[in-house]
N, C-alpha and C positions, 0 to 999 in steps of 0.2 A: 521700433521705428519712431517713437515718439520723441527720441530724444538723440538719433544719430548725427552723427560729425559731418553726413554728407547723404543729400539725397537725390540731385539733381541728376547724377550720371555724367558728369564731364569726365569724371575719375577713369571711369572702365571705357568711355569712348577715345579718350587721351590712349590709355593702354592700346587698345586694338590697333587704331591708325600706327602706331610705333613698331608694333609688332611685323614680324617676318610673316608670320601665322599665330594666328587665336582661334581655340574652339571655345565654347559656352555649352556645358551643361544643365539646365534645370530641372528640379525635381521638385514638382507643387502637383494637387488634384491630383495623386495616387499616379502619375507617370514620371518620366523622364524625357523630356527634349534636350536638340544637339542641333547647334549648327558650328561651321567652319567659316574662316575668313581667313584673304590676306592681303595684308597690308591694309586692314581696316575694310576689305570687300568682301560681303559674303561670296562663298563658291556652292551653294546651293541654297535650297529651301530648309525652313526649320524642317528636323525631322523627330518623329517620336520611334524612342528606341524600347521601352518598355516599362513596365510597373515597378513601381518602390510605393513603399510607405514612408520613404523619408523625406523632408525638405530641404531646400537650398540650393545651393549656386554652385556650381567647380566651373573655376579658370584658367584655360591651360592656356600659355602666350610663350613666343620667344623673342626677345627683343631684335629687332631689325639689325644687323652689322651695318648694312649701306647707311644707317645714321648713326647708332651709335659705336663708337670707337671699342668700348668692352661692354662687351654683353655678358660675362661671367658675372654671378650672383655671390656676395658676401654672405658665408653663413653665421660669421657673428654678427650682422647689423642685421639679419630674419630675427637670429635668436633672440637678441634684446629686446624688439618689438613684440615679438610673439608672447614673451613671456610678461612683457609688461600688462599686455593685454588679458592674459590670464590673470593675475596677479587683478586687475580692475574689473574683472569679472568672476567673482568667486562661485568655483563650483562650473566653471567650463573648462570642457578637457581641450586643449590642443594637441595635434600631433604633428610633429617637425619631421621630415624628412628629408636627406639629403638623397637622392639617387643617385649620385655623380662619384661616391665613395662606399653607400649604404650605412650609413649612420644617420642618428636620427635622437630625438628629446621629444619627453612630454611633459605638458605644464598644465597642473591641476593645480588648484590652489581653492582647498574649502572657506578657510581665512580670509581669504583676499588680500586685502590694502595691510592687514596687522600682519601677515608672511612678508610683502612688500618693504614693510620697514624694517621686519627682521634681517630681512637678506640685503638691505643695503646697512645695514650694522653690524654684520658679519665682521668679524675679528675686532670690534672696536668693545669697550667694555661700556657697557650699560651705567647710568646712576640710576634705575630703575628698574627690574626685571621684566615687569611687565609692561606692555606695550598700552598706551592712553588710546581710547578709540570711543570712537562719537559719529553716530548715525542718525539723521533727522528728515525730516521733508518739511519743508515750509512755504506755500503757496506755488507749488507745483516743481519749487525747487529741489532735488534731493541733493544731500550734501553727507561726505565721508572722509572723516577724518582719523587717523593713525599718528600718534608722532611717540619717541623717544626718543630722549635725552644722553648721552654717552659723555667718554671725558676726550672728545674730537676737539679741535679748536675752528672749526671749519657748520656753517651750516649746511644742509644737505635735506632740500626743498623738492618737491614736485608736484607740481599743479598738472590738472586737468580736466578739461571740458567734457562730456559724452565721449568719453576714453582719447580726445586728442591732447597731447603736450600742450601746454600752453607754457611754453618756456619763457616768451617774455612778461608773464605775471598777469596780470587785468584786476580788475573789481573785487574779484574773487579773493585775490592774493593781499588785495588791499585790506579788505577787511578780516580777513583770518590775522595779518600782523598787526593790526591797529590791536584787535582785539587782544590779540596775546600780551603785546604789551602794556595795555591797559588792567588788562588782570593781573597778570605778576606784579606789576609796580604797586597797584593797589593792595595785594596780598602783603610785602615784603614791607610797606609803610606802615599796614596797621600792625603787624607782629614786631617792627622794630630793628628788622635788621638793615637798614640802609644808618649808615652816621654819614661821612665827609662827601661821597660821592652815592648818585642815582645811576643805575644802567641804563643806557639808552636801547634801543630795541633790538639793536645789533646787538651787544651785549647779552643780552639776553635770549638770544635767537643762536648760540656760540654752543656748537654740540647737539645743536638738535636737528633729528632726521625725521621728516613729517611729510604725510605724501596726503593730497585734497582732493579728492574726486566729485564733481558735481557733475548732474542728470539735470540740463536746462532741457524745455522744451523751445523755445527761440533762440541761441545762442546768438549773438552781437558780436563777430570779430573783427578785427582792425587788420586786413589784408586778404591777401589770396591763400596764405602757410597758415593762417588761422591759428596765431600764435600767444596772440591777447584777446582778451576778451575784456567788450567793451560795455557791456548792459551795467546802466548807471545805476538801478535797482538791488541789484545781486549783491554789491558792498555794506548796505545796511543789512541786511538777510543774513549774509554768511556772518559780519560783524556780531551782529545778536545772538544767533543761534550759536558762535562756537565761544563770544563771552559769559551767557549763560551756563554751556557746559562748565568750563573750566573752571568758572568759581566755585559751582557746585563742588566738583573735583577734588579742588584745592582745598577746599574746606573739611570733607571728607578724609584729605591722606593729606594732613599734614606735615610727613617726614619727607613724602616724595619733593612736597614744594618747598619746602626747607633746600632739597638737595639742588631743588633746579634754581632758585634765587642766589643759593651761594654760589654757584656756577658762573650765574650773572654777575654778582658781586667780584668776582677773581677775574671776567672778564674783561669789566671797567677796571679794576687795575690793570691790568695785562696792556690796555690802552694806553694808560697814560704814560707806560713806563716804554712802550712802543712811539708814544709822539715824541718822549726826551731821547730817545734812541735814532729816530729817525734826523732829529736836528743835526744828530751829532756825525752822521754820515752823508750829511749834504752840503756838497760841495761839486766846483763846475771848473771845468779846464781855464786858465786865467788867460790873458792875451799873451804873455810875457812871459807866464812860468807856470811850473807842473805843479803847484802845492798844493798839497792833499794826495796827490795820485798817488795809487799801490806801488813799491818797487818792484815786482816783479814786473811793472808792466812793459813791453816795449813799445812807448807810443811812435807814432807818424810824424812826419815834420809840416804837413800840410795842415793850415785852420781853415781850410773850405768841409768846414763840418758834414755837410752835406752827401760831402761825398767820401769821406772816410770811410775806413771799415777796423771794426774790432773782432778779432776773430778770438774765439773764448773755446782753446785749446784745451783735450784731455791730458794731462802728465808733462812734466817738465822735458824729459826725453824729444816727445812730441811737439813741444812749445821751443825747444833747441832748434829742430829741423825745419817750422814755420817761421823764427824769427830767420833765421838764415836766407830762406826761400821767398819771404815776403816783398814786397813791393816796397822800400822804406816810408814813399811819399806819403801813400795815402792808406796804408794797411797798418794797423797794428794788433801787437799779438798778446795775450794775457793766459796766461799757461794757468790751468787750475790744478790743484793737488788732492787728488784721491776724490771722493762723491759729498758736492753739498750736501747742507743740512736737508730734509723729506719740510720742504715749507706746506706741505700738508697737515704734517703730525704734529708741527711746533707752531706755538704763540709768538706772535710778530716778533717780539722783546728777542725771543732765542734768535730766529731766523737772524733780525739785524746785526744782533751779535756776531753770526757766523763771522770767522776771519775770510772765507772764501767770497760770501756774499757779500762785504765790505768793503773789498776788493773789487767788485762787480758794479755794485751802487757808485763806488768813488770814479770810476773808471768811464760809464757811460754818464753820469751828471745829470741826472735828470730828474734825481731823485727816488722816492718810492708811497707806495698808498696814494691815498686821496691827495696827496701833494705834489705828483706828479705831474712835471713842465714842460713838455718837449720841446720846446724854444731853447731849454737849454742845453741840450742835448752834444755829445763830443763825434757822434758818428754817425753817417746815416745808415748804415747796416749791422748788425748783429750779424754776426756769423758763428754760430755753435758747429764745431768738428771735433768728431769725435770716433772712435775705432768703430768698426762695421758688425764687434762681438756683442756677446751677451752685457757686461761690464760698461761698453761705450753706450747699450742703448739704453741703461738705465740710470745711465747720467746724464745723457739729452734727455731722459724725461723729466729729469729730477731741475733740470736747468728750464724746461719748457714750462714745469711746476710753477716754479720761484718766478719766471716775468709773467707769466696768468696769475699769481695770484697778487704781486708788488707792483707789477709795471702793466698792468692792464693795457695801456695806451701804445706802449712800443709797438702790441702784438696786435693791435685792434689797426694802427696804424700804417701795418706793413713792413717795418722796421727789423721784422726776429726773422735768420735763415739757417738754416739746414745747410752745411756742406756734404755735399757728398762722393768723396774719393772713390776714386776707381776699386773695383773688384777684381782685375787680372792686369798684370803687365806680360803684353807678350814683346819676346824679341824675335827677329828674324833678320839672322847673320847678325848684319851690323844696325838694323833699323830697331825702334822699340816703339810702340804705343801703345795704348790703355783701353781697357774697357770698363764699363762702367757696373753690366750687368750682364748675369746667365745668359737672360734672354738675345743680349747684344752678342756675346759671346759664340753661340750655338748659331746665330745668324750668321757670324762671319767665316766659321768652321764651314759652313755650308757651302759660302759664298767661295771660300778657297776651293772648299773641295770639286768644287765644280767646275774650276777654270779651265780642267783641262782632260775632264773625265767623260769619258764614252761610255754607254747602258749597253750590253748585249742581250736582247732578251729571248735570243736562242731562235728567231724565225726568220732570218737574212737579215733584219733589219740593225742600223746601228742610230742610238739616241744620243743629243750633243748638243753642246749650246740651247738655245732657246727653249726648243722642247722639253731639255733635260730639265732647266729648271722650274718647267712649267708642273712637270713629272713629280720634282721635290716635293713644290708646293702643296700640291694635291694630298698627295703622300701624309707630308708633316701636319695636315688639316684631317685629314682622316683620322690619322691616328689616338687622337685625344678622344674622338668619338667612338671606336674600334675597345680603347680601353675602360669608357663607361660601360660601353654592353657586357665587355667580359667582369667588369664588377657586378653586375648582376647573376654572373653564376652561367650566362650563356655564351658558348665562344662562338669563337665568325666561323667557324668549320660546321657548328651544328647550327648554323641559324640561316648560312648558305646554303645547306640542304633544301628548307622551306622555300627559296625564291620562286618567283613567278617565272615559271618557265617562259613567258613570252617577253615579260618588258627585263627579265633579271633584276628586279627589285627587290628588297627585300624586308618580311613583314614588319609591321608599323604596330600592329594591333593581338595582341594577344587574348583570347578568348575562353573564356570556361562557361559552359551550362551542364550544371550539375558536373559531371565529374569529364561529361565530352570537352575534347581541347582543340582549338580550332584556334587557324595565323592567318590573319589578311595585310594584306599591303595597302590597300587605299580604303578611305571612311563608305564611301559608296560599297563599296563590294561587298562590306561589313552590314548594314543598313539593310542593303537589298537579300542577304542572305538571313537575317532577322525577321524581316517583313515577310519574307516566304514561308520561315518555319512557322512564325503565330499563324497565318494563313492556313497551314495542312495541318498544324495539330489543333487549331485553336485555344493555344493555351497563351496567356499574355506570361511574358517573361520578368521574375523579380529582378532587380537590380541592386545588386549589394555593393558597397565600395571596398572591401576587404575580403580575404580571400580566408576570413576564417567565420565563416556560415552565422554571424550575427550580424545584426541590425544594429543603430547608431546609438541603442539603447545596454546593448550589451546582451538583448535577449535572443534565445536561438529560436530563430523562425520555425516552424512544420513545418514539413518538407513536402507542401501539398501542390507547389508549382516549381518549377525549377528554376535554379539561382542564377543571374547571367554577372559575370564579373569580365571588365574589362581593363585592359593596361596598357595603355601606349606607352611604347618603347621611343621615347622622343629623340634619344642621340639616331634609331637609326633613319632619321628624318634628313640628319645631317650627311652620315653613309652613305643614303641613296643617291645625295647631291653630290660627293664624291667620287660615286662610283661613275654614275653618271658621265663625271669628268672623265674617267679613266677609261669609258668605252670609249670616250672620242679617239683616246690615244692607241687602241687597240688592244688593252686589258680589259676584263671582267674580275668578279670578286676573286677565281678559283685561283687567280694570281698571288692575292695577299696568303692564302694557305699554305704550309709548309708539305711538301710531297717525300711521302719516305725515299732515300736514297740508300744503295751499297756503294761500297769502296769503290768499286772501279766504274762506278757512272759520271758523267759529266754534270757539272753542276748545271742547275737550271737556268741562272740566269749569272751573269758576269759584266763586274764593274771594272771597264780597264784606265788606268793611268801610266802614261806614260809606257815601262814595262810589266810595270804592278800587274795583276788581275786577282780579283776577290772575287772567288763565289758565292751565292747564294741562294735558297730554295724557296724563296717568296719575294714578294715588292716590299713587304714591310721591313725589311733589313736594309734599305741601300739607302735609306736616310741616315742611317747609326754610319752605316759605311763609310758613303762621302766624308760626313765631318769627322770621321777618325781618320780617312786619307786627308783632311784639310792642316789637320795636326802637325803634320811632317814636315819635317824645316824649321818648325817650330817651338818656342823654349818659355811654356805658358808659366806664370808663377801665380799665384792668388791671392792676393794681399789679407793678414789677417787683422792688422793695425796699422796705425799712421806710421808708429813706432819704426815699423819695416821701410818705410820710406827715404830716401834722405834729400837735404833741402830740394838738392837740383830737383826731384822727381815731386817732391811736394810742389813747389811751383808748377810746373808742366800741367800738373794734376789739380790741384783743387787750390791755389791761389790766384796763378793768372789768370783773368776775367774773360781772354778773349778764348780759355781753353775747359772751363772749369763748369761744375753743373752746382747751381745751388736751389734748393726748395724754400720757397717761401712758407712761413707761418701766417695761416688765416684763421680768424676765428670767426666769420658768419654764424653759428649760431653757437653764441655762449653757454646757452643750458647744456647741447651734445657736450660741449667741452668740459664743463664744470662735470659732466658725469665720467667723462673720460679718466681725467685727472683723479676723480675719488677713484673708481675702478684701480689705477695704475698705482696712485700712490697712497689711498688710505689706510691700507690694510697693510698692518705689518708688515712695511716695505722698509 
């Protein structure tokens, strides 16, 4: 705690309030407490559930829907995290789990910060094999540094505070590059190898991936995201301790520093031969005439800059059917040819060269690098479209690449978009329109199928309009939840057995002491049947968090009390909300179950349209149902490229403004993105 990222508690009071429900485990002083909350209220008293020898905190939350719009959890933005955290904390084990699929990662790392840099150097080639690493503490400061050198043309930085990002740099970051550059330039002078030109720190910083962890006990940062770090101290500190290392170093492995100076040295040319390249590609739409513009390109008749758009087309094919469909006035289209250069893996000098990206440069005007002007700029939108496959989406990134790493300011500005083409044309008879996504998709199946469909569900009664779709809804919200439980290995047949015979709920809480197996539906009922047994046997209950008889130690406990292991089943939280719904409607679970049927029985329940009728032996079919009778009439195609499109339909779709969907590119936080970018495109792409 002396040196955490956050101690105050706004963190986990923010959680709760958001939350639908939160419970709180603690486990200090040889027991375990537990309370519940919702929406940030507790629903009882703390209570104590039984003995551990272990410590810490479990957080069980689910974010509220009435505020946020998706409450579905990314498992690659945990995993990144997770494992960075590991990776800054050498010799902690995390364990990852998904329960929504049952997959799951663990992140050990004895190494720490020197794994850290391995694995973001992963496929790149070392000028070094072994990893530079440097450990110190200096007046309560601790500081950890890792870096290697590769033949990348790109740096690849991470700083951190008491394990938080500090992506946009601080004191810290100040004095670790003062210092680097101060050492190298001085090493590289007195050995002799600088003649015409010196590298600047850029230069020199070109291929190296170093990752800085410092242990402040005050940390000083500049905001609320705690991004920079501002303690005016810390830059002379880190400055001295990491120039001291490195001379030592250098001094010591002399070939290593040989390799990384010449690096520098190849990177100050690489500059200069990148500034004469850059001249020679700058150039800006004239009042009067196109000179300089790419011929492929099809510009706009309109100089209200502003309001132009250049849409930066995959395939010539495609760029046929967009000049065709375009808006002439104020659109223009620039067809690219096969996949830019990776402006990750190449030195400026290549990238400018590209003829694709030459074309690109010439076309918007505004320039590239530290010399870009958006005053002079030919468009006000970028529009990147591109096919919906594998092929198109790695040349929006290869394109999203090249203006993050040349045109910083288009993309910082608001300037770079996304088109995004529909994913289905439907027709029907003589009408056609588009949809954009599954999800839209499977909405309007629904929505069809419903227009004119009756529910029988075999007791007099007939369901229709309003109910019915009330019926869907329920239904299609179940379901997602219905299929997390059965990924656990439990189906709704054998866990319907357990319900509460009086409210039909069904159990939340799944139980083991010692090898007895016991299901409750609500936390109290669970508590109070705890509370009784320590009472008549007086034995306090261990508390294990794994179901395989050790301790958080790895060691296996004596078997001289008995082990209590608990598992809330959280989707069927959501279940019981549904079911809930569905007794209003006059169903219980034993509906969603299939009942064996012979040939000659009536089916159970029946979906009529029109003269249609479709049987079927549960509720859970007559979602699939409807939107396969929505189908009918219907003449769905699925688009796989733009290519498939032709102008008319291209306009309809993703040119005309008043019909078209485009995503903006933002970059709020530059570090996530700068690591995005390496992720996507440094490695052998």
């Amino acid at each position: 705690y002396a040196t955490s990222g956050g101690l105050h508690g706004v963190g986990v009071t923010v959680v709760n309030f958001l939350s639908e429900w939160c419970e709180v485990e603690v486990s200090r002083d040889g027991a375990v407490h537990q309370q519940e909350y919702e929406r940030g209220v507790p629903t009882g008293p703390v209570q104590r559930i039984g003995a551990t020898k272990r410590t810490g905190t479990k957080t069980t939350f689910k974010p509220d829907p009435q505020i946020f719009q998706t409450v579905e959890f990314n498992y690659s933005t945990l995993y990144r995290r997770l494992q960075e955290l590991a990776f800054l904390n050498r010799g902690v084990r995390i364990v990852y789990r998904d329960q929504r699929v049952g997959e799951g990662d663990v992140f050990h790392y004895e190494r720490g910060i020197i794994e850290f840099v391995e694995h973001l150097n992963r496929g790149s080639n070392a000028l070094h094999p072994e990893v530079i690493y440097f450990h110190e503490k200096r007046d309560d400061i601790e500081m950890e540094l890792a870096l290697q050198y590769s033949d990348d043309y790109t740096e690849n930085f991470h700083s951190y505070v008491n394990n938080i990002n500090t992506t946009e740099g601080g004191t810290h970051v100040s004095g670790f590059r003062a210092a680097l550059t101060r050492t190298l330039n001085q090493y590289g002078k007195n050995a002799g190898m600088f003649k015409n030109l010196v590298p600047t720190g850029d230069d020199l910083r070109e291929g190296l991936t170093a990752v800085l962890s410092l242990r402040v006990p005050h940390p000083q940062f500049e905001g609320q995201t705690k991004t920079k770090l501002g303690n005016s101290e810390i830059e002379g500190i880190v400055g001295s301790a990491v120039g001291d290392f490195l001379t030592k170093f250098l001094e010591e492995n002399p070939k290593v520093a040989r390799e990384i100076i010449r690096k520098g040295i190849l990177a100050a040319e690489a500059r200069e031969s990148a500034r004469k390249a850059r001249q020679l590609v700058r150039e800006r739409k004239g009042a009067l005439s196109g000179a300089g513009l790419p011929g492929k390109l099809r510009d706009c008749t309109s100089k209200d800059y502003d309001n132009c758009e250049l849409y930066l087309v995959e395939g010539d094919s495609a760029g046929g059917s967009a000049e065709g469909g375009r808006i002439r006035e104020f659109q223009a289209i620039l067809p690219l040819r096969g996949k830019i250069i990776n402006a990750y893996k190449s030195r400026d000098d290549k990238v400018l060269a590209n003829e694709e990206v030459r074309s690109i440069v010439s076309a918007i005007g505004v320039g590239v690098g530290d010399e870009v002007d958006l005053s002079k700029r030919r468009y006000g939108k970028i529009i990147i479209m591109t096919d919906a496959d594998v092929d198109g989406s790695h040349i929006r990134t290869l394109l999203l690449t090249f203006f993050y790493r040349q045109m910083y300011e288009l993309v910082r500005a608001g300037m770079v978009y996304v088109a995004q083409p529909p994913l289905f044309r439907v027709r029907q008879k003589k009408n056609v329109y588009y949809v954009q996504t599954e999800e839209e998709m499977k909405a309007q199946l629904l929505e069809l199928g419903l227009a004119d469909a009756v529910f029988d569900p075999g007791d007099g009664r007939l369901i229709e309009g309003a109910e019915m779709e009330r019926l869907c809804r329920c239904l299609a919200a179940l379901e997602n939840s219905v299929l997390a439980l059965e990924r656990r290995g439990i189906s709704l047949r054998d866990h319907a057995a357990r319900r509460d015979p009086e409210s039909g709920r069904l159990p939340v809480y799944h139980v083991f002491i010692g090898r007895e197996e016991h299901w409750f539906c609500r936390r109290r009922d669970l508590d109070a049947f705890l509370a009784e047994r320590e009472a008549r046997t007086g034995q306090q209950l261990q508390v294990e968090s794994d179901r395989n008889g050790q301790d958080d130690n790895g060691d296996v406990d004596e078997p001289t009390t008995p082990r209590l292991h608990i598992t809330e089943l959280h989707e069927v939280r959501s279940i019981n909300a549904q079911l809930e719904e569905l007794r209003s409607m006059g169903f219980d679970v034993d509906s969603l179950i299939p009942v064996e049927r012979t040939g000659t029985q009536e089916p159970r329940y029946k979906l009529r349209r029109g003269d249609s009728v479709t049987g079927m032996q549960d509720l859970r079919a007559l979602v699939p149902a409807i939107r396969s009778a929505g189908e009918k009439g219907l003449q769905i195609t699925r688009f796989k490229g733009l290519g498939e499109m032709n102008a008319e339909e291209l306009r309809e779709t993703t040119l005309d403004p008043a019909h078209r969907t485009l995503l903006q590119v933002t970059m709020e936080d530059a570090g996530a993105a700068d690591e995005m970018f390496r992720v996507l495109m440094g490695e052998t792409v």
